[in-house]
N, C-alpha and C positions, 0 to 999 in steps of 0.2 A: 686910265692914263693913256695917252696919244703912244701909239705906236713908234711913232721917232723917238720921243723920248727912250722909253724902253731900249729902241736901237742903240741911241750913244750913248747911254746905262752899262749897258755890257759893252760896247766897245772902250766906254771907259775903263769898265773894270780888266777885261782886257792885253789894254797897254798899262796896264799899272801893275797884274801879274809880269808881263815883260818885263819891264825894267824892272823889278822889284829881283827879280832872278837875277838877272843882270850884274846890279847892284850892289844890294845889301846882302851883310853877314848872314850865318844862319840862324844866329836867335833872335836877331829883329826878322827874318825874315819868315823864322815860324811863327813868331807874333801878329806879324801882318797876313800872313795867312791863314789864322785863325777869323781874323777882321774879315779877309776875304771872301771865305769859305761861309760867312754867314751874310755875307752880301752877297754871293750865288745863288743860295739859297732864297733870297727874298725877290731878287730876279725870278729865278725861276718861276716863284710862287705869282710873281707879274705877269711875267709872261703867261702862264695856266691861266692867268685869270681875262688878259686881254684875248687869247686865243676862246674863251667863254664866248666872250661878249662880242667878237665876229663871227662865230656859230650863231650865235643868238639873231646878230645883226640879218644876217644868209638866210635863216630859216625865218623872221620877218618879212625879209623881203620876197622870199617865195610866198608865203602866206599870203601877201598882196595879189601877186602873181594870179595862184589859184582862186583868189577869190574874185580877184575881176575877169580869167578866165570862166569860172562857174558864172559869174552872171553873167556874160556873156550867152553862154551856155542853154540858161534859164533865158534871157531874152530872146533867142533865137527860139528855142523849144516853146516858148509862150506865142510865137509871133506864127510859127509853123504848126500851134493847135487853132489858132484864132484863125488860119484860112481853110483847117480841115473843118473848123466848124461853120464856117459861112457856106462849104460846099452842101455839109446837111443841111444848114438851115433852109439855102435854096431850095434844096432836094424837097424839101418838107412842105414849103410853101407851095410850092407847084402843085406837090399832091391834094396839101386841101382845098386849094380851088379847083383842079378836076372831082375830086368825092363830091364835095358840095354839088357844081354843076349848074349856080347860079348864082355865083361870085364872083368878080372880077380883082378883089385882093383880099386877104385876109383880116385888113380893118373894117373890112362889110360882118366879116363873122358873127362879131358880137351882137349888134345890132339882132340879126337872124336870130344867131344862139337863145336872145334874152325873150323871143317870142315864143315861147313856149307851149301853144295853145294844143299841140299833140299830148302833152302830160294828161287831159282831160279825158278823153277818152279811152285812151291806154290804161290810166287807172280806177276809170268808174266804169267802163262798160264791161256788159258780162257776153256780148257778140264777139266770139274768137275772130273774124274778119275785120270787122272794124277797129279792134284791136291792133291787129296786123299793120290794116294799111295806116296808119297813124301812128304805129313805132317805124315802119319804113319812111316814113316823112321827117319824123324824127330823126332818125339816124343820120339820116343827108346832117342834121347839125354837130349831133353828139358825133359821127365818127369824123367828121370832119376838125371839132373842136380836138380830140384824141388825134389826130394824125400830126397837126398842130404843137401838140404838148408835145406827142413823143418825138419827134426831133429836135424840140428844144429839149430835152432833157438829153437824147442822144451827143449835141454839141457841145451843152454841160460838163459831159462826161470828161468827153476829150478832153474839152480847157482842163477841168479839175483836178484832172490824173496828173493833167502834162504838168501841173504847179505844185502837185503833193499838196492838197488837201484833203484835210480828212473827216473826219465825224461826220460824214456823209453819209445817207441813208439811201443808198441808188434802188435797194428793191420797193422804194414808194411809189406810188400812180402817178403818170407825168404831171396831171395836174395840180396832185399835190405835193411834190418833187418841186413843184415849180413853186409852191405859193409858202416854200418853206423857206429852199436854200435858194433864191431869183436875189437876195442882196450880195451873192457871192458873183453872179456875172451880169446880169439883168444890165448892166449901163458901160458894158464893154460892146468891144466895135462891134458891130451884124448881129449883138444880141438885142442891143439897144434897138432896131428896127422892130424889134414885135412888142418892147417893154411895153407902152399903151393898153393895147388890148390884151397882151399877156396877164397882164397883172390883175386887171379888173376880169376879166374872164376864168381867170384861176379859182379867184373866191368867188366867184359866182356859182362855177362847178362843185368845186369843196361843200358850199352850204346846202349845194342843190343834191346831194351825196343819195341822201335816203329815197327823196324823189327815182333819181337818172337808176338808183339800183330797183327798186320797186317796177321800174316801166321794164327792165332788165328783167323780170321774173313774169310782171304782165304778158309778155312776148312769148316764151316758152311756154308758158301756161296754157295762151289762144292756140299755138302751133300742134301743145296735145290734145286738147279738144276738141281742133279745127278742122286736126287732119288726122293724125293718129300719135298715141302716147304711145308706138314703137322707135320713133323718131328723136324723141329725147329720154334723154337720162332721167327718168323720175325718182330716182332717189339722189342726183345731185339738185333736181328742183326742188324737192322738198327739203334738204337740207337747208338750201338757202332761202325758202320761205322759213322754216325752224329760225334761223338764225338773223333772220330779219322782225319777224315778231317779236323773239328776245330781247333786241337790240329796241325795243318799244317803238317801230315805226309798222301803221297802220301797211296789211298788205291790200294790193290793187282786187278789185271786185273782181276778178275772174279766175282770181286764183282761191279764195275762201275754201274751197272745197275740198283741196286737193289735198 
């Protein structure tokens, strides 16, 4: 019921208490005051109830309120992780064209990456040198592809927090951080600059997994027998030769032995 109403309700009733005093005897007038007394009563119970329904009205329209403030809020916080993450992403791209050291943008990467002709000798030769210098050649790709990943996964982060997302896996390898959760930002602003190569280079490292870890144990392998096995940890080498044979992938020839 409209509030005016209600208003000239009780001021009706009111002026008809007035004159009724005024007026009438006292046994019409305590008869009508019985009338009245339960039409106060229902007032009242009006009024309670319109005073409801503008609480109600108030804390609606606060609700608006804080919720176009909160997005607000959230659009700012979104718009202020998307330039903290273009600062890494920059940061990041910089680096892997210096590591590499003979690229001039990071769309050359792949290209590079997918020529993989150092894996050959890394994993067939049983010459600790030759080993060596063909995981150093390598690495120019593989650390440079890893420099790559981990600031987009570092930018990732940013956005992801700043938005409250969750079921996120952050202790995964960039690459495959990347080639999991990249439908969550992969086509937002300065993410979408690496999406191309990002994408198709992720699964390429992912498949190439047992390979890139095998030329990984090739290396410390040539380095103990090249130079001396005081230099590395051989009981974390042989662990993870143990746990790569398990994992039923063939180990690199120069480590058989060990």
């Amino acid at each position: 019921m409209p509030t005016r109403i209600l208003i000239g309700l009780s001021l009706a009733v009111a002026i008809v208490v007035g004159v009724s005093i005024r007026e009438l005897d006292h046994e019409r007038l305590s008869a009508l005051g019985s009338i009245l007394s339960g039409a106060g009563s229902l007032l009242a119970v009006l009024w309670f109830s319109a005073g409801l329904r503008y609480q109600s009205k108030q804390l609606e329209e606060q609700r608006k309120q804080f919720a176009a403030q909160f997005q607000h809020l959230q659009e700012t916080s979104r718009r202020d992780a998307l330039m903290l993450a273009k600062g890494i992403l920059d940061r990041a791209e910089e680096k892997t064209i210096a590591h590499h050291g003979s690229i001039s943008s990071t769309n050359e990467l792949l290209a590079e990456y997918t020529h993989f002709e150092e894996l050959k000798p890394i994993l067939e030769s049983t010459n600790p040198h030759e080993v060596i210098r063909a995981y150093q050649s390598w690495m120019k790709k593989e650390g440079a592809a890893l420099i790559l990943f981990n600031g987009i996964k570092a930018a990732a982060e940013v956005y992801l927090h700043s938005i409250g997302t969750r079921d996120v896996d952050y202790s995964k390898s960039p690459e495959d951080f990347y080639f999991i959760y990249s439908p969550h930002f992969a086509t937002l602003p300065f993410f979408n600059t690496f999406t191309g190569i990002a994408t198709v280079l992720s699964e390429f490292m992912v498949r190439l997994a047992p390979g890139r870890n095998a030329a990984l144990i090739a290396f410390f392998a040539a380095n103990a027998k090249g130079i001396s096995p005081e230099i590395i940890k051989m009981d974390k080498l042989r662990s993870d030769i143990e746990k790569h044979t398990k994992d039923g992938y063939p180990l690199p020839a120069i480590a058989h032995d060990l």
